[in-house]
C-alpha positions as CSV (number, residue, x, y, z in Angstrom):
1,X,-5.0,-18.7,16.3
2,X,-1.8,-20.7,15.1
3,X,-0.1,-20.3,12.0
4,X,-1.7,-22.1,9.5
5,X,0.4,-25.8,8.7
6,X,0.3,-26.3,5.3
7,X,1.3,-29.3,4.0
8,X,2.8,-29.5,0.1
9,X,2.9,-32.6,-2.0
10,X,6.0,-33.0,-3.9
11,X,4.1,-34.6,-7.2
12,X,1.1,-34.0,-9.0
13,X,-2.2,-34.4,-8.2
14,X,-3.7,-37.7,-9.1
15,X,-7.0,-36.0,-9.1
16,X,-7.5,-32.9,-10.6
17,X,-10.7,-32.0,-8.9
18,X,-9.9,-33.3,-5.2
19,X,-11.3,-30.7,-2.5
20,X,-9.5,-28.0,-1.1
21,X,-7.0,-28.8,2.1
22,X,-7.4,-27.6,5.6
23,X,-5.1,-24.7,5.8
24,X,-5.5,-23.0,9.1
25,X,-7.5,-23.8,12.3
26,X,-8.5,-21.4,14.7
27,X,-8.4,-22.7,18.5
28,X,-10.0,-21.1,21.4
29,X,-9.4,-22.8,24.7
30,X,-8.4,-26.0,23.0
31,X,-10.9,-26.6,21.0
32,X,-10.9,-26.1,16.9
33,X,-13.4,-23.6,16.7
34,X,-13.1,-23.4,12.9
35,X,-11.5,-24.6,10.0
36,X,-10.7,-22.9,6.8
37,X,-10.0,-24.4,3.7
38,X,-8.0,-23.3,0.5
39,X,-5.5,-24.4,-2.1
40,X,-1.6,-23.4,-3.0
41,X,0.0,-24.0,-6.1
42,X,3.6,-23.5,-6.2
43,X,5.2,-23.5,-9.9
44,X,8.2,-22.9,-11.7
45,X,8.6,-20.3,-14.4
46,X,7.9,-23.1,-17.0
47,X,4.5,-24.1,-15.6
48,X,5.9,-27.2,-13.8
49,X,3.8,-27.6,-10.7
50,X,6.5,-28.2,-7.9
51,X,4.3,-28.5,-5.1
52,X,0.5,-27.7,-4.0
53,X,-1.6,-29.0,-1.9
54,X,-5.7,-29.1,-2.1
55,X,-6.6,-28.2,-5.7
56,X,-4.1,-26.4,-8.0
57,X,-6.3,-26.8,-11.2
58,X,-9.3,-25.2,-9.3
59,X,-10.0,-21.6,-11.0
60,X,-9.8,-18.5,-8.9
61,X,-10.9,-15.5,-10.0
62,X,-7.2,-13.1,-9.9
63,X,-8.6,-10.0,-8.8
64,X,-5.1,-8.1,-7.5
65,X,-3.2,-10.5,-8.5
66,X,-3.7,-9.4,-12.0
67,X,-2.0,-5.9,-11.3
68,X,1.7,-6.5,-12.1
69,X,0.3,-8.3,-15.6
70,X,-2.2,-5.4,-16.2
71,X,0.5,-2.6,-15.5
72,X,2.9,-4.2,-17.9
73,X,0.4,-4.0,-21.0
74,X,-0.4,-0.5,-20.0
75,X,3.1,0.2,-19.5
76,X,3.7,-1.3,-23.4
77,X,1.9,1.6,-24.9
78,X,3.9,3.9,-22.5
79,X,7.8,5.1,-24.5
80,X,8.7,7.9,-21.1
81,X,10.0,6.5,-18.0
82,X,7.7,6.7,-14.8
83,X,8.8,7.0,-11.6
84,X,9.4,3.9,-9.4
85,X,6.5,5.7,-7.2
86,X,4.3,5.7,-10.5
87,X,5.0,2.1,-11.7
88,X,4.7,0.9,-7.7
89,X,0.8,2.5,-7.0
90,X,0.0,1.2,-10.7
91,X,1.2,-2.8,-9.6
92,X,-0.5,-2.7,-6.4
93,X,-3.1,-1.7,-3.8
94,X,-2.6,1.6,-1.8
95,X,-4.0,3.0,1.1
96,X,-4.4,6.3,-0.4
97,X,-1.2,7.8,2.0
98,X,-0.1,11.1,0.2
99,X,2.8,9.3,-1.6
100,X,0.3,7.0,-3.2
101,X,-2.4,9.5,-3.8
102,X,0.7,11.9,-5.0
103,X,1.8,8.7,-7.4
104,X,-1.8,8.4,-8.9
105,X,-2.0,12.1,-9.2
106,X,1.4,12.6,-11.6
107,X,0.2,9.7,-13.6
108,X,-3.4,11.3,-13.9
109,X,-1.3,14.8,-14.9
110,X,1.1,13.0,-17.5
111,X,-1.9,11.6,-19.7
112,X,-3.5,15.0,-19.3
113,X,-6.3,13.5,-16.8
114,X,-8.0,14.6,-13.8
115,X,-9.1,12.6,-10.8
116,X,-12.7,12.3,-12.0
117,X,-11.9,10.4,-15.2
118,X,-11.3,7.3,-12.5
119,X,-14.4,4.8,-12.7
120,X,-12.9,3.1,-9.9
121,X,-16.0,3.1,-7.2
122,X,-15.1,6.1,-4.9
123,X,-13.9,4.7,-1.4
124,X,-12.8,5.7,1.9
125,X,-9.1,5.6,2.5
126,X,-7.7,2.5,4.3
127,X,-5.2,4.5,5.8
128,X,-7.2,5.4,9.0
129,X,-5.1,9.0,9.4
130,X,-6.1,9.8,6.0
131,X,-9.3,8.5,6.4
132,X,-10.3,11.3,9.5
133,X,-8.7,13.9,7.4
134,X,-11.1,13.1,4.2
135,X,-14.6,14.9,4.2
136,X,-16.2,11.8,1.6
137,X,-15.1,8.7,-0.2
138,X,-14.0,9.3,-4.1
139,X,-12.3,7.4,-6.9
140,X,-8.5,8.4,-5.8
141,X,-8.8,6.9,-2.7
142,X,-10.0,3.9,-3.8
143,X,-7.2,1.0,-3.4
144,X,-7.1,0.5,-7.3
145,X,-6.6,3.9,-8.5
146,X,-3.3,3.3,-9.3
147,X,-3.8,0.7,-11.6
148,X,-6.9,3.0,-13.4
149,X,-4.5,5.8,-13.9
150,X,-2.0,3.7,-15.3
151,X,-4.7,2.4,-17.6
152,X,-6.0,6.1,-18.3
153,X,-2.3,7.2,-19.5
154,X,-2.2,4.1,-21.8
155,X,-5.4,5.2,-23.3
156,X,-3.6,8.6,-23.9
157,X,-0.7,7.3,-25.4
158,X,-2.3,5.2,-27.8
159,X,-5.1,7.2,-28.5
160,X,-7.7,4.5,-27.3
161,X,-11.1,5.6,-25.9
162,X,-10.8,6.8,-21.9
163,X,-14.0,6.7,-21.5
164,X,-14.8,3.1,-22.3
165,X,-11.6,1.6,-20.4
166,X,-13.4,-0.7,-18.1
167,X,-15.5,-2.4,-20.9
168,X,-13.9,-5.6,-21.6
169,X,-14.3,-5.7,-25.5
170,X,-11.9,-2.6,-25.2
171,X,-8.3,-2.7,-26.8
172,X,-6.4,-2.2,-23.4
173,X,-8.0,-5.7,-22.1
174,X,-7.8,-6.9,-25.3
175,X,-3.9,-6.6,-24.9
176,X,-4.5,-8.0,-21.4
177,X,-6.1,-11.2,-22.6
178,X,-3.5,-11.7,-25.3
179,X,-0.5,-11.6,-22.5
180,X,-2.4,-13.5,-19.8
181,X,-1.3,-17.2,-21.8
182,X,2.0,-16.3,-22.0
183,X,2.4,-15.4,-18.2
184,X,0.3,-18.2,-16.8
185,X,0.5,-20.6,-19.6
186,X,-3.5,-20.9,-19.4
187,X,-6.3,-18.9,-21.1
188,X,-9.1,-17.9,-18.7
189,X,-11.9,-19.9,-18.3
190,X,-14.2,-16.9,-17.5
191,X,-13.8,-13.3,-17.5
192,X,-15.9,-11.5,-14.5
193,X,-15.7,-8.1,-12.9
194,X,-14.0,-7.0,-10.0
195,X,-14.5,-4.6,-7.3
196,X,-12.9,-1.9,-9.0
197,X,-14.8,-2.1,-12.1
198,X,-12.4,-3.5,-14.6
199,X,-12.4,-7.0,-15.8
200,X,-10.8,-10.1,-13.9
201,X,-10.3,-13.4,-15.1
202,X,-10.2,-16.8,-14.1
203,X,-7.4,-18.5,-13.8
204,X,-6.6,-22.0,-12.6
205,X,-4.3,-21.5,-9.4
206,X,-1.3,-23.4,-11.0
207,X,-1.5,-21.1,-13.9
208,X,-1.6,-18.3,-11.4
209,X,1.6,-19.1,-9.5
210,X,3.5,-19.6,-13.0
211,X,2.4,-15.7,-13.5
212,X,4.8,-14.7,-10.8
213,X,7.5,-17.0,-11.0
């Protein structure tokens, strides 16, 4: 397969719903055995779309994405300082290695929780060493349980309801959807639910890209 070519316009689109770009194309033997299409949006911190190409107003659901955003509002209810190890496994994925499952595990300890107040689905670990040593999947290993134990300690600290953290009418994602204009300079045009269990929004892709500039 060769790296995807991705060509970025320099202005804005004229039309806001034109279809997604080719962005890679997978030979075999010479001949394009598939094409697969997508969008890219890049922005500046303001919101000014600098370049894209496909459909940067399309909506896309930020699943991950989110994580930085949703550790910060769970970090606002949150006065000690946590670890760099701590903050790290509650901004991203993990693969459920012992310094991420050790990570989830101190944050789990410092809001006076255990492992089975996760309602993250319980999952194999990704890391395949880990995953032979394991004897069946549960929440800590899941790639999210980071972010859930982050969530769990911010429950603690501001006495909100563990039990109901995933729900999205609770106070924690009401915080969430409060900071999500300000950081992509859009409101969400639909809030579903992710893998994990807790809420994810939709997000046109522009608005997505200003959220990490």
């Amino acid at each position: 397969m060769r790296p995807p070519s991705i060509r970025l316009r320099r202005r804005p689109p004229a039309d806001p719903g034109s279809l997604s770009a080719p962005l890679a194309r997978v030979i075999r033997s010479g001949v394009v055995e598939s094409v697969h299409l997508g969008s890219v949006a890049v922005a500046d911190a303001a919101g000014g779309l600098l370049a894209w190409s496909g459909d940067p107003s399309g909506d896309v659901f930020a699943r991950s994405c989110m994580k930085p955003l949703q550790a910060a509002v769970s970090l606002s209810f949150v006065e000690e300082a946590l670890s760099e190890e701590e903050v790290a496994v509650m901004c991203a994925s993990h693969n459920a290695e012992t310094i991420h499952l050790d990570a989830v595990e101190a944050l789990l300890a410092r809001g006076g929780r255990r492992a089975g107040d996760l309602r993250c689905p319980p999952a194999w670990p990704m890391d395949p060493a880990r995953a032979r040593e394991v004897e069946a999947p549960e929440s800590r290993y899941h790639d999210c349980s980071g972010k859930h134990a982050g969530m769990l300690l911010a429950c603690s600290r501001a006495e909100m309801d563990p039990a109901g953290y995933l729900d999205r009418d609770h106070p924690l994602h009401r915080a969430v959807m409060r900071a999500i204009p300000d950081a992509a300079g859009a409101e969400p045009s639909a809030i579903g639910t992710d893998g994990c269990g807790v809420p994810v929004h939709a997000l046109p892709l522009a608005g997505l890209a200003t959220m990490y500039t």
